[in-house]
N, C-alpha and C positions, 0 to 999 in steps of 0.2 A: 504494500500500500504506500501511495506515494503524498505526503500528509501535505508539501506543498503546491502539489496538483490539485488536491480537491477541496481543500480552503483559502477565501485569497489570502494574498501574502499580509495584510494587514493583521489578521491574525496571528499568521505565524509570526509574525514580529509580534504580536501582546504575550504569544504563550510561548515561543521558541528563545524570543529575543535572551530573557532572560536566562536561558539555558549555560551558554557561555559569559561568564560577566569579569568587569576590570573594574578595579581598586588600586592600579599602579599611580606612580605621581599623585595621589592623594597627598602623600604629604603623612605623617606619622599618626598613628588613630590615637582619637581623642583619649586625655585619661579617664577610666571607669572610678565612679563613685559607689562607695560600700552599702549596698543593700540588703537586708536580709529577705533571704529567697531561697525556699523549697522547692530547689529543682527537681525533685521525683514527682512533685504534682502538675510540671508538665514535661512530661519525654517527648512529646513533639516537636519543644525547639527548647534552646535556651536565651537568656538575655542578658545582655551589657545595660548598664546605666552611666550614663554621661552628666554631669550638671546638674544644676538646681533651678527650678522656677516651676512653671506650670509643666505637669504632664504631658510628654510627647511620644508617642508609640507608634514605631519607623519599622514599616514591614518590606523586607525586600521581593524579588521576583523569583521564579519558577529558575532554581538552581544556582541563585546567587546566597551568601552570606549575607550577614549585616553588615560588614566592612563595605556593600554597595552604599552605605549613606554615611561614612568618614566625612567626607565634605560638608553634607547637609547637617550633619553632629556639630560639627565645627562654628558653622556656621549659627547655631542654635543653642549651645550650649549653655552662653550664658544668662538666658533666657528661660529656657526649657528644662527640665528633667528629663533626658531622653532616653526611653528605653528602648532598647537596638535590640531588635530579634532577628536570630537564625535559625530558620527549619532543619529540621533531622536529617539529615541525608543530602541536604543542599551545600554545595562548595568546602567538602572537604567535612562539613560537621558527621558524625556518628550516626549511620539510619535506625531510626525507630525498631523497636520490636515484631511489631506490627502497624503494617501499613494498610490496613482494608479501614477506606472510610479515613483516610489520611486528613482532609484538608478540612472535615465536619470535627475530627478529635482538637486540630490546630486553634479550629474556630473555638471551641468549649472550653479549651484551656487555654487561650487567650482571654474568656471572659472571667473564668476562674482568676486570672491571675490578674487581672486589674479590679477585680474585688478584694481578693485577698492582700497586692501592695495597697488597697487603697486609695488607687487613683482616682480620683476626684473627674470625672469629664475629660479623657483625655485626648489628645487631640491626638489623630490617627492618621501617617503621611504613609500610602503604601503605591508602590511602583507592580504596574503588571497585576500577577497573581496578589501581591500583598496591597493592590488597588481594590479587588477584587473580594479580597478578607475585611477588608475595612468595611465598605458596602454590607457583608455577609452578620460582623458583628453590631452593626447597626441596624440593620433588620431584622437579628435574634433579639436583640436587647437594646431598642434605641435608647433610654436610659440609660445606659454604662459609658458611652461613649460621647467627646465632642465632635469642633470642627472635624472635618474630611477634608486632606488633599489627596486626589487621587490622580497617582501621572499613568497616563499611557494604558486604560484599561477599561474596561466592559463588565456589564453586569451579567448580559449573557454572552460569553466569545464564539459561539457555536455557533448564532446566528448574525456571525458579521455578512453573510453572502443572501441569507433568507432571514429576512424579518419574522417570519412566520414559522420558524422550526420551533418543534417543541422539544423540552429534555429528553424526554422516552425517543421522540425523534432520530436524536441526535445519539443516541448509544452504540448504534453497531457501529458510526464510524470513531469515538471515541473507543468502542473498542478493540477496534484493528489499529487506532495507535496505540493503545496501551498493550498491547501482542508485540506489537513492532518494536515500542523504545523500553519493554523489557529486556529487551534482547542483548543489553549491549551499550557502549561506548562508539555514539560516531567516531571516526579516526579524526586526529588532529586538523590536518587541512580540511576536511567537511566540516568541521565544527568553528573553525576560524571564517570559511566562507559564511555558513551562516549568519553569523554575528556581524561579521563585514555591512552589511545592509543595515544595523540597529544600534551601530557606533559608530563614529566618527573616526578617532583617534587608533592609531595601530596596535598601540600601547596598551589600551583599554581593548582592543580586538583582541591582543595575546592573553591578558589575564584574564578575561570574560570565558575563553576558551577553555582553559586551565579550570577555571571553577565549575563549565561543564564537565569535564574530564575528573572532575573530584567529587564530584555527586554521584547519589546511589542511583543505577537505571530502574530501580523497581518504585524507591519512590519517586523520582521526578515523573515517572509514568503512570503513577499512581494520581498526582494530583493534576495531571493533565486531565488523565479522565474525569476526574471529579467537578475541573472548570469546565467541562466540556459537554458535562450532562445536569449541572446546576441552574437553572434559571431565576436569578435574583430580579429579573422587571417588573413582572407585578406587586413585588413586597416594597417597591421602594417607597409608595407612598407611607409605610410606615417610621421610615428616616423620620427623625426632628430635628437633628444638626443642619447646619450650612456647610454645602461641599462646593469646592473648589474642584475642577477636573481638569487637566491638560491635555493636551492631544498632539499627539505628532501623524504628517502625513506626508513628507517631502521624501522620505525615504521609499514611497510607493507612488511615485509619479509615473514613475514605468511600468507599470501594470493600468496609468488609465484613472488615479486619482486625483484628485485634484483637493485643494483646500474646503472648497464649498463641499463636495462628494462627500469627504470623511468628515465631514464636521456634519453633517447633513444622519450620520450615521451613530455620533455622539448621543446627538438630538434625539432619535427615535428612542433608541434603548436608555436613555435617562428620563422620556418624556413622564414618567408618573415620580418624579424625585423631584420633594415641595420646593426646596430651595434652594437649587445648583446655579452655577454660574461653569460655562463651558469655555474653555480659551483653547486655542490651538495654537502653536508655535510656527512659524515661520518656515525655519530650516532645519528644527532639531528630527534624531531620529529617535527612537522608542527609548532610549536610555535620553530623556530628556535633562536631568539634572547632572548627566556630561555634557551632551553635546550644545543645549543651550542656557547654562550656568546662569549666566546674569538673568537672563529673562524668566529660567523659573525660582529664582529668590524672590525676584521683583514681583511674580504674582504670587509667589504664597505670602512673601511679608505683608504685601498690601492685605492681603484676605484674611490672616493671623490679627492683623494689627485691630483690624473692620470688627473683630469676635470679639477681640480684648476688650473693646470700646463697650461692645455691648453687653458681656458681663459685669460692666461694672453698674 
């Protein structure tokens, strides 16, 4: 099965992209600050804590680490409380136990654990898949969570081609990928082309690669499926935070997109979410917080700042 023939490539850049991810030239990761944390009651990932201020919870993509958001840590620290998560089996970390029903246990003990640190409304910035989580933990329990930025991601990614697929739909071809990226470790240069289209820098194309190459193939195939047969559009109307979403689409020009196209497709699949505000980037590709730095501080600070004002 050939997974970029039968979805377009906008997809596969929300669910592939992150497959190979970079953290090079970041620059040294922030220092972690002492938390007490019972990490056996989540084995689905672990967390760094960076800084002090208001709660921030940075969820990376489909085979990245949390070292994907060093810069935006940096950036936020002194600010924010940020707590940096990495998935089990994604870029090198340890895979889970068990992996059935991987990204639903992620979700559950993510809300576990912002009840149990005590996060107060935390503000939830997730790239791709960890776009995707944030939306999911805001529809399990709007309650527990604040602001939303979400870069580069969908509620449902199954129906970037048909607006009208449903989850059950959508199973047999999630699961002839989830058959396929069982299987195995693209080879290096497959895995560096991929990512080619969803970064910019070469630098960030070698270690993005490297962290698909350090990932488990059972779970990264695992939670492929699970975004691939979940449909979060109808629940969003139960969101009550303000989201921020980004979008990148210059990296699929060549297939026929265009800026209007893809943002046209934002639009649909967030159309029942009360309170978005949808931006699309210029020239960045799916790794937006590389490839267009300035412009995506610029709208979450703006949109961060817009929150702060209104909780007081």
């Amino acid at each position: 099965m050939n997974f970029a023939a039968t979805v377009r490539p906008i997809l596969a850049a929300l669910l592939l992209a992150a497959a190979p991810l970079a953290a090079t030239h970041a620059g040294p990761a922030p220092a972690a600050t002492a938390v007490t944390d019972n990490a056996a009651a989540h084995p689905s990932f672990t967390v760094r804590v960076v800084g002090k201020g208001q709660p921030m919870l940075l969820i990376p993509g489909l085979t990245c680490p949390g070292a994907v958001w060093d810069a935006t840590v940096a950036h936020y620290q002194k600010q924010y409380q940020c707590h940096v998560v990495s998935l089990a089996g994604f870029g090198g970390q340890p895979a889970a136990a068990n992996t059935t029903a991987f990204l639903q246990g992620v979700r559950d003990q993510l809300l576990g654990y912002i009840k149990t640190q005590k996060l107060n409304k935390p503000v939830v910035v997730g790239h791709s898949l960890g776009g995707f989580m944030g939306l999911w933990l805001s529809t399990t329990q709007p309650e527990a969570v604040g602001p939303l930025v979400i870069v580069d991601s969908l509620p449902f990614m199954a129906a970037v081609q048909n607006p009208g697929l449903t989850a059950a739909a959508a199973k047999p071809m999630a699961e002839g990928m989830r058959q396929q990226m069982s299987q195995g470790h693209l080879p290096m240069a497959a895995q560096r082309q991929m990512v080619s289209s969803l970064v910019t820098d070469s630098a960030r194309v070698t270690q993005l690669a490297r962290w698909g190459q350090a990932s488990d193939p059972a779970t990264v195939a695992q939670a492929m499926y699970d975004m691939m047969t979940t449909d979060l559009r109808a629940d969003l109307s139960r969101v009550q935070q303000p989201a921020l979403v980004l979008g990148a689409w210059a990296a699929y020009q060549q297939f026929g997109s265009t800026k209007e196209s893809t943002r046209a497709i934002f639009a649909q699949q967030y159309a029942k979410l009360p309170q978005v505000r949808i931006e699309m980037s210029e020239a960045g590709r799916h790794f937006l917080m590389y490839d267009d730095t300035q412009w995506f501080f610029t709208q979450a600070d703006a949109f961060l700042k817009q929150q702060a004002v209104a909780r007081k």
